[in-house]
N, C-alpha and C positions, 0 to 999 in steps of 0.2 A: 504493500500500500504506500509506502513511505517513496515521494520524491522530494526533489528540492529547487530552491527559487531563491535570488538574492534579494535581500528584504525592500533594497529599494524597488525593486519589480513588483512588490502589493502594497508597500505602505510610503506614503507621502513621508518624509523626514525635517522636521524643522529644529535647529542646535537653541539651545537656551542664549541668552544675551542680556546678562544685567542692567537694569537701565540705571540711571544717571542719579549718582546718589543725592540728591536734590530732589530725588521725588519720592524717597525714603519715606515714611513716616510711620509712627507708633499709635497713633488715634484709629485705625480703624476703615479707612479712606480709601478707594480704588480698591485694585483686586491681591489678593492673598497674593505672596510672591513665596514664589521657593525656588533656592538656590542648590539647591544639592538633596545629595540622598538621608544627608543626618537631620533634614529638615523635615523628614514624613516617616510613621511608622509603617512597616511593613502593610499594605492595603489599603491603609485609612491614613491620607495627609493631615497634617497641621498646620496652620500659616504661622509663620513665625514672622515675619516682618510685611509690612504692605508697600505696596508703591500705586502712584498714581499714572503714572504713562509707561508698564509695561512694553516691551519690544517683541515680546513672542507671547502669545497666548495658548494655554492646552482649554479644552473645550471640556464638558464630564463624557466619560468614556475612553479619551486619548487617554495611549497609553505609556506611560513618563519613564525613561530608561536611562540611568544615570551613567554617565560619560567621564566620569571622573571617579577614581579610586574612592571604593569599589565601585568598579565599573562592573555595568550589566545587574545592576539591580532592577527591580521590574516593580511597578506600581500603576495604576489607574485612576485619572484624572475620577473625582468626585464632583467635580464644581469648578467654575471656568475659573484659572490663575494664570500668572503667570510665571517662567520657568528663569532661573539664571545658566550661568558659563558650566556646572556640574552635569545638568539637563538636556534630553535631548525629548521631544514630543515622537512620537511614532504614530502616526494617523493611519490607518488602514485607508486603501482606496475603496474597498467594499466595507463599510460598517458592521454588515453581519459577519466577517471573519474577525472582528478584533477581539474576541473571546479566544478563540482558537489561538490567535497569533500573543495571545497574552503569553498562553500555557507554553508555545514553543519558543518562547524567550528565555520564560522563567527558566526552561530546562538545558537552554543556553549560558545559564548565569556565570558557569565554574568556566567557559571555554575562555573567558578575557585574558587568564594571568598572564599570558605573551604580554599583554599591553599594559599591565600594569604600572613598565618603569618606562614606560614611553616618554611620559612628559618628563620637563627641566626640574621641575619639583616634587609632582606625582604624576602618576598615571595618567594618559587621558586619550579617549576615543574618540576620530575626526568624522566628519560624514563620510566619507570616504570608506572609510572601513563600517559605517553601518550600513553603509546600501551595498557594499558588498558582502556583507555577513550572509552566508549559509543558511537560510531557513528551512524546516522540512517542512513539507505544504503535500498532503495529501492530493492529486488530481481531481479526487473525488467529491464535487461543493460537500454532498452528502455527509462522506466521511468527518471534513471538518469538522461542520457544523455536528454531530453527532460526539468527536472526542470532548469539543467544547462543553456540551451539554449535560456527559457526565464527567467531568472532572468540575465544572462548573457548580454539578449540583453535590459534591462535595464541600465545594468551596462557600453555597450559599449555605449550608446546616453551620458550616464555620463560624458562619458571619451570624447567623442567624442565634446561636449560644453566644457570640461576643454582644450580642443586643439583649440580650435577654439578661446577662450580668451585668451588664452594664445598668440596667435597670434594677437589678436587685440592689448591685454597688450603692447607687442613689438612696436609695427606701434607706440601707439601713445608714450610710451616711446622713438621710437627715433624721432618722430618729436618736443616733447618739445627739446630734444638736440641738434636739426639741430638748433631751431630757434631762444632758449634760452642759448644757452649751448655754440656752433660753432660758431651761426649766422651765418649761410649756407645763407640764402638770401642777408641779406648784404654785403656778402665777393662774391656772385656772381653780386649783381651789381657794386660793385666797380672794378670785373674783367672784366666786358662787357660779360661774360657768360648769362647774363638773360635780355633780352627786353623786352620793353612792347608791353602783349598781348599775350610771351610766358609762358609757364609752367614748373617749377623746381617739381623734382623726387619729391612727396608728398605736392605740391604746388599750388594751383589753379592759373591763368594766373592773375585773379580779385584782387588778393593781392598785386601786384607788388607796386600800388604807398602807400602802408601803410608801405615798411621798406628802412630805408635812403639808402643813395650809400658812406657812410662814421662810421669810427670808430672815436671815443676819446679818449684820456685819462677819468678814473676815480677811484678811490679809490679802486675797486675791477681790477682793468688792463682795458685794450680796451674793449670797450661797444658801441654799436650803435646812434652816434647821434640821441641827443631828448629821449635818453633813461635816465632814473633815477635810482639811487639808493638808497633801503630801508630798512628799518628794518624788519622783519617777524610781528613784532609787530605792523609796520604800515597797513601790507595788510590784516591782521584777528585778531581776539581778542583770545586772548590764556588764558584758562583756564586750570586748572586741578580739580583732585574729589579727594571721600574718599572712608572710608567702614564706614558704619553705623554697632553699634555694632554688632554681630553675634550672642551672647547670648538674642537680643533683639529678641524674636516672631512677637514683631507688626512693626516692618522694613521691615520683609522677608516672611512670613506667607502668602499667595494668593496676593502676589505682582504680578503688573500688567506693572512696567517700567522696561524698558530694563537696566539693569545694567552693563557696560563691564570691562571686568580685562583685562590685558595682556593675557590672556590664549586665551581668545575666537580669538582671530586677531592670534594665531600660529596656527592654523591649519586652515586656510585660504588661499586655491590654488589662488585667487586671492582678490581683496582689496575693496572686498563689502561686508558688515556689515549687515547681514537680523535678525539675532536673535541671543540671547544671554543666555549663561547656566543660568546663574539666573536672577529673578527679584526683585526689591522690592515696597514696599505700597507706599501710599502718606504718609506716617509717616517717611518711611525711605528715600526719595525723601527729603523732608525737612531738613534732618541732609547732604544734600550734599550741601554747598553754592554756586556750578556753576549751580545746577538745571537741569532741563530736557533739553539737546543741542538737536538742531533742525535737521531733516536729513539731510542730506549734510553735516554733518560736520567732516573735515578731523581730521581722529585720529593719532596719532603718540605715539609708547610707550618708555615711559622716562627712564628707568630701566627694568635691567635683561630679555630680554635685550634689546637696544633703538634699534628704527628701525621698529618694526612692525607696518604694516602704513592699514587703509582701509577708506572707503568712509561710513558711519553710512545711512542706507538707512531704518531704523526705528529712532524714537526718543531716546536718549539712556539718560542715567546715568553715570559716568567714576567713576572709582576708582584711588586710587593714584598713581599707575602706566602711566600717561598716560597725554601729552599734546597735547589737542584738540583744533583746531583753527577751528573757524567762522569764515569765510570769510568777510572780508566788503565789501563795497558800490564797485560795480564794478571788483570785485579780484574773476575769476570762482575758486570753489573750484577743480577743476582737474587742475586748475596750481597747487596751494597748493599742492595738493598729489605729481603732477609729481617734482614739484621744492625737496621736501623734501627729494624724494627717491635719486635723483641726485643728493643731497646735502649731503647724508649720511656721509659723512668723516668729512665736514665740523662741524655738530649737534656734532658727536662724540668727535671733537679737545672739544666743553666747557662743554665736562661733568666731573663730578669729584667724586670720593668715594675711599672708604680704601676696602671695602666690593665686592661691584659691583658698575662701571659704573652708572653714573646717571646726566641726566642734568636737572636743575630747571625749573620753567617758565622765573625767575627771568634772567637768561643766554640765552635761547633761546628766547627773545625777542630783543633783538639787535642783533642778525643776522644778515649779509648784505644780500640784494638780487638784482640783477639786475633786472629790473623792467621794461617790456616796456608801450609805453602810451595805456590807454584804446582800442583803436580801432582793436591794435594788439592781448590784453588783449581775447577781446570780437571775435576778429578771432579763436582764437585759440580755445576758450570753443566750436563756432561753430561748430571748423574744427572737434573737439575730442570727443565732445559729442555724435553721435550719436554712436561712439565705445565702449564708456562707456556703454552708453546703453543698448548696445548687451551683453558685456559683464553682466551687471544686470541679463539682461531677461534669458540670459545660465542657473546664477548661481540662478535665480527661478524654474526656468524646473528642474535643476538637482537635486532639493531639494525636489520637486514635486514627481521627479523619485524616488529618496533613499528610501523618506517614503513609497511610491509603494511596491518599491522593500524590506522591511525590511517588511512590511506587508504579503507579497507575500512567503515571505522566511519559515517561520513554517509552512504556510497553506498548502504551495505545500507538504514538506518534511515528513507530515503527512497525506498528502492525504485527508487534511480537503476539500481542493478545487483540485477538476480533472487536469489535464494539459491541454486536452482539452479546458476547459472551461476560462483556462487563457490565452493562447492561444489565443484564441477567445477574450477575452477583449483586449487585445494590440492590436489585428488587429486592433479593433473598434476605435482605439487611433492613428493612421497612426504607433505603434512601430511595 
């Protein structure tokens, strides 16, 4: 089934082109601009900067393939932007193959490293070499359209769990803030808004006699009677890690522990920890003095930059990037996650460096936090948990799917495996 075509023979190519930094701006104005590939997650762009007289425009559907180390990363315009110098737009000339011509990119992505050192400083791919790059293009309209359709409808169950957390993400983010944050229930019994026996907007009726009908003074402002206030270092144990040397073979060689850096938590659609780019031995496990941290325990990264937070849902390893709180006796680790991310300005007020930003453990243990008593403590893991959950189980399916789908990807495109017959297995899978 498999022939081939060079790309400029089906898709229009236009190279990205920064426009003129004078039409920069951080309010919001003209179209999202993205310069490169560090500027969009994997699928789903972010605008990081605007500009008002873009030079190259992608449309939603073009398909954005970055030109500049790493080169051949593959994404799909969402929403009309514009592209910089990292950027290259690929238009298909038939619209209905840009599905197809997505997948036989992506599965192009590893062929660049020739061009990596190409450029004076990095890497970088000319139109030239994109319109002559090798595409395999089935003969068959059929065909195409058919591999597209199911690797496609892998991709949509993908998308379609990354929506569905993403929603739960919210709920329970704004219930830690209604009850921790606002104190929505207290400020309704004190108004006579909430009786016993009724139910507040994300509230069960059964909670009413666990939050007082009164505010205090306390060192962080008004807080709820019977309510405390703590250190971060009272309610988890806060460690940090290392690197074991790099040069050492028996630290890294068929290591078996999950080791985490800051990298592995940024490209994370949501704040669950399954696996990690590297691992190391029980030799390299020993040069880290925090050890193997237990699942559940919330990671937080302390430099360059603070803020990327997830939930370690394997046993992991931390390197020095990274303050990770155990939770103690009684403290659910999904408050820790949610408290941290709502606290984000506060972490950032004690970090300090000439270089990059960074806070110690040493600093982020005296943290204040508002603290309610246990029963509200152990409400709230109840109330939250089983959304956690869900979200978990998504981002197992979707991982389930990828490798499906990344497996799926050459065999179709090659006509190793029938469409038919794939077809026929995702049936058998309710996709």
């Amino acid at each position: 089934m498999e022939g081939e075509v060079q790309l400029g023979e089906v898709a229009e190519i236009i190279m990205g082109q920064s426009p003129p930094g004078e039409t920069y701006n951080e309010h919001g104005d003209g179209l999202p601009f993205f310069q490169g590939v560090a500027d969009f997650n994997y699928r789903h762009p972010t605008p990081r900067v605007f500009c008002t007289a873009p030079s190259r425009i992608a449309i939603p559907g073009d398909i954005l393939l970055s030109v500049r180390a790493p080169i051949g990363r593959v994404n799909v315009a969402d929403r009309q932007c514009a592209i910089g110098r990292g950027l290259a737009i690929i238009r298909p000339r038939v619209r209905e193959d840009g599905r197809y011509l997505e997948f036989a990119l992506r599965m192009l992505e590893t062929t660049w490293t020739a061009i990596e050192g190409g450029g004076s400083v990095f890497g970088n791919a000319t139109r030239r070499d994109l319109e002559t790059l090798r595409v395999p293009w089935p003969e068959s309209e059929w065909d195409r359209r058919a591999i597209a359709h199911i690797l496609g409808t892998l991709d949509d169950k993908i998308e379609l769990n990354r929506r569905m957390s993403e929603t739960l993400e919210q709920m329970a983010r704004a219930l830690f803030k209604s009850w921790f944050v606002d104190f929505d229930p207290v400020r309704a019994k004190m108004e006579g808004r909430w009786q016993r026996g009724q139910s507040l907007p994300g509230l069960p009726a059964h909670l009413y006699d666990l939050f007082p009908d009164r505010l205090v003074d306390s060192e962080l402002g008004e807080i709820p009677e019977g309510w405390g206030v703590k250190s971060i270092g009272d309610l988890a144990e806060v460690v940090g890690g290392s690197t074991p040397k790099t040069e050492c073979a028996e630290f890294w060689d068929g290591g078996t522990h999950h080791w985490v850096t800051p990298k592995d938590l940024s490209g994370l659609s949501m704040p669950v920890l399954l696996d990690t780019e590297r691992k190391i031995t029980d030799a390299g496990l020993a040069q880290i003095s925090s050890g193997l941290l237990p699942r559940g325990t919330v990671l937080l990264s302390s430099r360059a930059p603070i803020g990327y937070l997830a939930i370690a849902e394997v046993p992991v390893a931390v390197n020095q990037g990274f303050i990770a709180m155990k939770p103690r006796q009684g403290v659910s680790n999904l408050f820790l996650l949610r408290w941290a991310r709502a606290a984000h300005d506060e972490i950032l007020s004690h970090a300090n460096g000439s270089t990059f930003l960074e806070i110690s453990k040493a600093s982020f243990r005296p943290i204040r936090v508002v603290t309610p008593p246990t029963p509200i403590m152990d409400a709230f893991d109840q109330f939250s948990r089983p959304m956690y959950g869900k979200v978990v189980e998504n981002a197992l399916e979707s991982r389930t799917l990828a490798a499906l789908r990344d497996a799926l990807l050459p065999k179709l495109i090659s006509g190793e495996i029938r469409v038919k017959d794939a077809e026929r297995f995702l049936q058998e899978r309710g996709l």
